[in-house]
PLY file of the C-alpha trace (Angstrom):
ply
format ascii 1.0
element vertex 325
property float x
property float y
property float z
element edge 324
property int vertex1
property int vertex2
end_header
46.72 -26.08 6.72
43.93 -23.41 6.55
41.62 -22.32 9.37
38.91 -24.18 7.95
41.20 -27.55 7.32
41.53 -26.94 10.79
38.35 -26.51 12.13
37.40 -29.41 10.41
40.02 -32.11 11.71
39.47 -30.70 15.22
35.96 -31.83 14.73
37.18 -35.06 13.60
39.50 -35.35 16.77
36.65 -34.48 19.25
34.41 -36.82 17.34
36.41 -39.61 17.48
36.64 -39.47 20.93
33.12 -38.42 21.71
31.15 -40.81 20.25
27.42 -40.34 19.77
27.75 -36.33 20.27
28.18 -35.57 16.75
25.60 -32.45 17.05
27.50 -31.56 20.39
30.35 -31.63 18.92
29.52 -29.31 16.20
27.95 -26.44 18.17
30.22 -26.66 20.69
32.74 -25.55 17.50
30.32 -23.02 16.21
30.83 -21.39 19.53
34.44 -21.54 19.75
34.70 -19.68 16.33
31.92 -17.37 17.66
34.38 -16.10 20.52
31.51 -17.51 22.92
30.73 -19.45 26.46
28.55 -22.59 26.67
26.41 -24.46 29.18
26.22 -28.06 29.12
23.32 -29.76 30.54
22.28 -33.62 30.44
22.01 -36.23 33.41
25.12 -37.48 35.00
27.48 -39.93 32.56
27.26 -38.16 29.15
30.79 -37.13 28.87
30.32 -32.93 29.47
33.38 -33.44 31.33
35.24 -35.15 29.28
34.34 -33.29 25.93
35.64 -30.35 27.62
38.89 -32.44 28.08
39.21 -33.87 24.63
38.51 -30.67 23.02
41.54 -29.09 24.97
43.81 -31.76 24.34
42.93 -31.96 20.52
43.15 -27.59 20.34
46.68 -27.26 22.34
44.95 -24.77 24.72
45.11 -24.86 28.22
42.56 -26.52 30.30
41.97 -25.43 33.77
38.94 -27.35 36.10
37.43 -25.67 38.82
34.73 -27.84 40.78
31.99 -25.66 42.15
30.51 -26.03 45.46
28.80 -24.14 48.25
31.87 -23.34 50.19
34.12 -21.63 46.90
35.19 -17.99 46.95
35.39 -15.40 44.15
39.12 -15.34 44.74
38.84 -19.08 44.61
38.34 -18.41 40.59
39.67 -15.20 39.98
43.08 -15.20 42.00
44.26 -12.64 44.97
47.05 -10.09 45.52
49.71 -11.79 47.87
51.70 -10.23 49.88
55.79 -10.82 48.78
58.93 -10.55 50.52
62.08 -8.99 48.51
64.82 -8.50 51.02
63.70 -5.80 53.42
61.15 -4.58 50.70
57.35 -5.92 50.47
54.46 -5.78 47.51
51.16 -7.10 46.83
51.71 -8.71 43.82
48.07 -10.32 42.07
48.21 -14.30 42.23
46.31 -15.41 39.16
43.27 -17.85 39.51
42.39 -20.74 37.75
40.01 -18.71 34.91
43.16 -17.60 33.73
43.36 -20.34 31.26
41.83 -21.06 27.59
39.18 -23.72 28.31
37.55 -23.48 31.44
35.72 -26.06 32.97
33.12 -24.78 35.21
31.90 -28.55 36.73
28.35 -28.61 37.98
28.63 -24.97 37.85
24.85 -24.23 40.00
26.44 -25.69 43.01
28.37 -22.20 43.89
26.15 -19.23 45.27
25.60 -16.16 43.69
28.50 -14.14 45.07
30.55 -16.65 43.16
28.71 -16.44 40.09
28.89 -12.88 40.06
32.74 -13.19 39.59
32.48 -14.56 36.11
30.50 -11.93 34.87
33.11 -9.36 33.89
35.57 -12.62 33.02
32.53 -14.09 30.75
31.13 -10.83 29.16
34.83 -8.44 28.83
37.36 -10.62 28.85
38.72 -9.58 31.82
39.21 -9.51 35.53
39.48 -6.76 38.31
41.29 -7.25 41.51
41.91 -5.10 44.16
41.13 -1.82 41.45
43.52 -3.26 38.79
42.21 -4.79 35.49
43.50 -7.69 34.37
43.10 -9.29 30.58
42.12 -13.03 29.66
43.72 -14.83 27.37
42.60 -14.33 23.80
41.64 -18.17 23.49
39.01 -17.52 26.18
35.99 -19.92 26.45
34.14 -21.26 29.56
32.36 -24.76 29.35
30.41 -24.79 32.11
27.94 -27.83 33.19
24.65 -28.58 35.11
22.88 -31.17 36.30
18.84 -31.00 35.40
17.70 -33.73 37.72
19.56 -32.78 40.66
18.23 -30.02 42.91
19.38 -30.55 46.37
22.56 -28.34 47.36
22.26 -26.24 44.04
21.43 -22.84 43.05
19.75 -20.96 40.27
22.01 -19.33 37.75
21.54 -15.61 37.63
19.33 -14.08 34.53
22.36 -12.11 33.81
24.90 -14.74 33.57
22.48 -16.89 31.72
22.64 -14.39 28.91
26.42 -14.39 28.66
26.49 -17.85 27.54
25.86 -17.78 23.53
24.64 -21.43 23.48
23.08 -23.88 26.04
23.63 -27.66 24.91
21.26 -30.28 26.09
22.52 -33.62 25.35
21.10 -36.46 25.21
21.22 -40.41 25.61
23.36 -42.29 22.31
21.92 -44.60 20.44
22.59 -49.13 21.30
24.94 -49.13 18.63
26.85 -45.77 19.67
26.97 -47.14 23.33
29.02 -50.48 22.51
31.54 -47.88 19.89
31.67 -46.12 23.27
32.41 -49.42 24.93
35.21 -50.85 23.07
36.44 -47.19 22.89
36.96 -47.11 26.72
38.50 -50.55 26.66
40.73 -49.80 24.17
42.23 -46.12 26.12
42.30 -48.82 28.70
44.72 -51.30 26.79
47.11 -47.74 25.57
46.72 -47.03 29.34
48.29 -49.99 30.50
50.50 -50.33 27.79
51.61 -47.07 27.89
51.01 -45.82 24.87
49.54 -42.46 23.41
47.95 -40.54 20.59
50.67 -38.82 18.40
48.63 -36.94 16.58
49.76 -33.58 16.76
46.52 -30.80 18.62
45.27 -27.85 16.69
47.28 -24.86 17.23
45.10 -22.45 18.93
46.35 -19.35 16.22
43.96 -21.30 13.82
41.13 -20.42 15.84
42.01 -16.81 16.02
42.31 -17.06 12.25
39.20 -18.39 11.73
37.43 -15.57 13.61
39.10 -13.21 11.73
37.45 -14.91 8.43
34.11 -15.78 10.16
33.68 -12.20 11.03
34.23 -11.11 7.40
31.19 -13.37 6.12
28.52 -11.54 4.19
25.47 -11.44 5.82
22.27 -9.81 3.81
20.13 -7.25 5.42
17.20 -9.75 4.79
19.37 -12.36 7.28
20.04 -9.26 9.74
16.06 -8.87 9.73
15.24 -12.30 9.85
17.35 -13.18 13.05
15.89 -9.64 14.59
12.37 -10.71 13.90
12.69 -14.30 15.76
13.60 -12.85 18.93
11.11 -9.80 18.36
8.61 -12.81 18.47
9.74 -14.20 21.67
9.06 -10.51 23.56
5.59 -10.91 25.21
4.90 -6.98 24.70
5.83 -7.02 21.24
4.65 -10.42 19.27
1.51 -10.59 18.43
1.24 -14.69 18.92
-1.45 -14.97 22.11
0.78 -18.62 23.37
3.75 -16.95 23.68
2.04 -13.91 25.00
0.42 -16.41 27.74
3.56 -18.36 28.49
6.65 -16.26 27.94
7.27 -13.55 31.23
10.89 -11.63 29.56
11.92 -12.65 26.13
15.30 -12.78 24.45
17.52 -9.39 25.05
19.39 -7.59 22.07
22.43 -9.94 23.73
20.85 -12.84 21.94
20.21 -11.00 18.32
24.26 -10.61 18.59
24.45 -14.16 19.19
22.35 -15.53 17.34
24.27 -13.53 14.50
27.70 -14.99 15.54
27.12 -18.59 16.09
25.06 -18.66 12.29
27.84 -16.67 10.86
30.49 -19.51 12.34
27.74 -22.19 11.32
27.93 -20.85 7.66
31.91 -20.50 7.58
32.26 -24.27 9.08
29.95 -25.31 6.08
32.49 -23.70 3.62
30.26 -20.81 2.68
30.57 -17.84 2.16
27.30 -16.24 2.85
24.90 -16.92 5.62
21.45 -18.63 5.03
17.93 -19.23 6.80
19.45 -22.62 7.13
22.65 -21.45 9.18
20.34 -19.47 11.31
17.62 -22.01 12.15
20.56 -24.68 12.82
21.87 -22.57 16.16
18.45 -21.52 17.06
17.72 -23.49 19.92
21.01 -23.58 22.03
21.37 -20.13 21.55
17.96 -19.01 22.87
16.59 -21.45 25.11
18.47 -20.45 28.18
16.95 -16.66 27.40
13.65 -17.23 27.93
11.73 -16.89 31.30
8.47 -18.43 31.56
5.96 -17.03 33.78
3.45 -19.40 36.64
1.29 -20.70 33.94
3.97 -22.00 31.57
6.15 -23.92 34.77
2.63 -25.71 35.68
2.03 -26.74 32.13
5.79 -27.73 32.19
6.43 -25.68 28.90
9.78 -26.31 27.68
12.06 -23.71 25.68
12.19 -25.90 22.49
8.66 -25.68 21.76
8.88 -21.88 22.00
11.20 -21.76 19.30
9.91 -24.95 16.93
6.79 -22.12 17.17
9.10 -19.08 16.24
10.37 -20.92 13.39
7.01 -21.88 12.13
5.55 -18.65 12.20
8.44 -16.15 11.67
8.42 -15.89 7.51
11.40 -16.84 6.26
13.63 -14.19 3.86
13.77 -15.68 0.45
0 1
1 2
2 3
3 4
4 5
5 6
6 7
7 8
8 9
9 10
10 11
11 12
12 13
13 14
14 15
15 16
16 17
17 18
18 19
19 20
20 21
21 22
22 23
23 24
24 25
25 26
26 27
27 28
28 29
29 30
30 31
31 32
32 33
33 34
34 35
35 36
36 37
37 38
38 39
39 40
40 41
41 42
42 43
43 44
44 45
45 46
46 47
47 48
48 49
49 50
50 51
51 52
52 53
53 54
54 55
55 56
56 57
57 58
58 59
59 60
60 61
61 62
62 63
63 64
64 65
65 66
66 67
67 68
68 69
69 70
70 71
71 72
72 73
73 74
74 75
75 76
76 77
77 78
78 79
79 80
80 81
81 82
82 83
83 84
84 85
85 86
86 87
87 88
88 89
89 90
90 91
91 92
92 93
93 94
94 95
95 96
96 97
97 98
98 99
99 100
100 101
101 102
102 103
103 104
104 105
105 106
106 107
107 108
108 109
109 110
110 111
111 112
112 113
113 114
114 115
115 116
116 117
117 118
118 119
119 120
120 121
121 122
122 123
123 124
124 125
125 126
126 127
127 128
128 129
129 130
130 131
131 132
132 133
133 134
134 135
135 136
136 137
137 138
138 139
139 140
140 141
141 142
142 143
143 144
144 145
145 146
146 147
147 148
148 149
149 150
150 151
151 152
152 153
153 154
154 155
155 156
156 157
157 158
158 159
159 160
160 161
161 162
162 163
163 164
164 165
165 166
166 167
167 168
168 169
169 170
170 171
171 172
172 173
173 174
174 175
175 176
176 177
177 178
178 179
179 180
180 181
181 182
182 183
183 184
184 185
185 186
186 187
187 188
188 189
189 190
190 191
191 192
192 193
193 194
194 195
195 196
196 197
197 198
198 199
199 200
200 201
201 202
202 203
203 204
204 205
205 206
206 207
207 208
208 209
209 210
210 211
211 212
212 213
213 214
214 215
215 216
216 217
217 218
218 219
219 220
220 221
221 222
222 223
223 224
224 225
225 226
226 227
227 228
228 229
229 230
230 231
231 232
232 233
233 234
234 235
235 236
236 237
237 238
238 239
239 240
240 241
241 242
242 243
243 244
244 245
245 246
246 247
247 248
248 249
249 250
250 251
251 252
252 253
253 254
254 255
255 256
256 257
257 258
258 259
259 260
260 261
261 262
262 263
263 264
264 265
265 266
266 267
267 268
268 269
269 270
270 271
271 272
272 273
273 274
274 275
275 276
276 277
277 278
278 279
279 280
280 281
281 282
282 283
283 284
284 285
285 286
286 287
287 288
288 289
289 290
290 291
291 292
292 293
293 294
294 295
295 296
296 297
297 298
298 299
299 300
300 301
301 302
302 303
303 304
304 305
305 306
306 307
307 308
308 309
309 310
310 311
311 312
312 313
313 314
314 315
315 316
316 317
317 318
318 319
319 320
320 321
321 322
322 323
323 324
């Protein structure tokens, strides 16, 4: 099987399981393949939890949880060094933490302070950890799914800027449709019935390799100088001091950083490759647009009031930013 046969029946394994989420389910792929973190963010009871769960289980990658909440410690995530006994002889030896997995499930992640926060951002930016002076690497399957609540504010705190901007994508998700919800009915009942019964799902998960193959041939795509431009000119047009559009001049306080021109340029290069191309388009840039900007902008007094919302930022980038032909 190839890396993209791959790709493709891991989407149909998450899919079948996530019913509803077909866009989710795609860009949560895109940034897989585009070596990236994601945020999830929808009201409580649309499956961020278990997506991250079914997309371990149908990858073969390890899966560790770690529940966020006021009280959790950096060395909560990261791990310690331990003191061991060897005979008459002791050593510190370093204890990994739970982010010392593949997926990693950061649940309601805005619940932890920022001290806590400020431990993934080495983890979530370098791909690895230092304890105690010593460096230590993440796996090379390294992703963090990390999830929000919107609605609830009580007992939670504000992400930092910085580790906003080392997720590539933030996914919003939304209700599914009458029809989807009774598929996702009878689904339940029927991983009920195997529960009880005791049976399982033989089909055999992804091997994680394929993944690392796939980047390998994502990251040879061909990308034109007039794609390079055009994903450099839509976030030069979300830059207050720079764009020459008087809304977003009035609304928008920091635009996107050169962090999100590399992103942007990743997840439409693994958008393209999952399509079976083998260049990139307009198309595969405008299709990743949203979840990989609208957790980069910062709106200033005005644009909270008016309750602004990223998405109308960029449907106004992508209207007005020419498009390479």
């Amino acid at each position: 099987m190839s890396p993209w046969q791959a790709m493709n029946a891991l989407r149909e394994k998450v899919n079948s399981q996530i019913l509803g989420q077909s866009e989710l389910v795609d860009q949560l792929i895109v940034a897989l393949l585009a070596n990236g973190h994601v945020l999830l963010e929808s009201q409580p009871g649309l499956a961020k939890t278990r997506t991250a769960k079914t997309l371990a289980q149908a990858l073969d990658a390890t899966m560790k949880r770690i529940q966020f909440t006021p009280d959790l410690l950096p060395s909560d995530l990261t791990g310690s060094e331990v003191l061991h006994h060897d005979g008459q002889h002791q050593s510190f030896r370093f204890e990994p933490g739970p982010l010392f997995g593949n997926l990693i499930l950061a649940d309601e992640i805005n619940r932890a302070p920022a001290k806590v926060q400020a431990a993934l951002l080495e983890a979530m930016e370098e791909r690895q950890i230092t304890v105690a002076g010593h460096t230590h690497t993440m796996p090379s399957l390294f992703m963090v799914l990390a999830t929000q609540n919107p609605i609830e504010q009580e007992g939670t705190y504000l992400l930092p800027e910085a580790q906003m901007d080392r997720f590539l994508m933030k996914i919003t998700l939304s209700y599914p449709s009458h029809e989807q919800e009774c598929e996702v009915l009878r689904l339940v009942r029927g991983e009920e019935i195997a529960s009880d019964t005791g049976g399982s799902d033989n089909q055999q998960p992804i091997a994680s390799e394929s993944v690392l193959q796939a980047r390998k041939e994502i990251s040879e795509l061909f990308v034109s100088p007039a794609i390079d431009s055009y994903v450099v000119d839509l976030v030069h047009a979300t830059r207050p001091e720079v764009t020459s559009d008087e809304t977003i001049r009035n609304w928008v306080e920091t635009g996107v950083s050169p962090r999100g021109v590399i992103a942007l340029d990743r997840a439409a290069r693994a958008h393209a490759w999952l399509a079976g191309q083998d260049h990139v388009t307009p198309d595969n840039v405008r299709a990743v647009c949203h979840p990989v900007l609208r957790h980069r902008l910062r709106f200033n007094y005005e644009a909270i009031a008016n309750e602004v919302q990223a998405d109308q930022i960029i449907d106004r980038l992508l209207d007005r930013v020419s498009i390479p032909t």
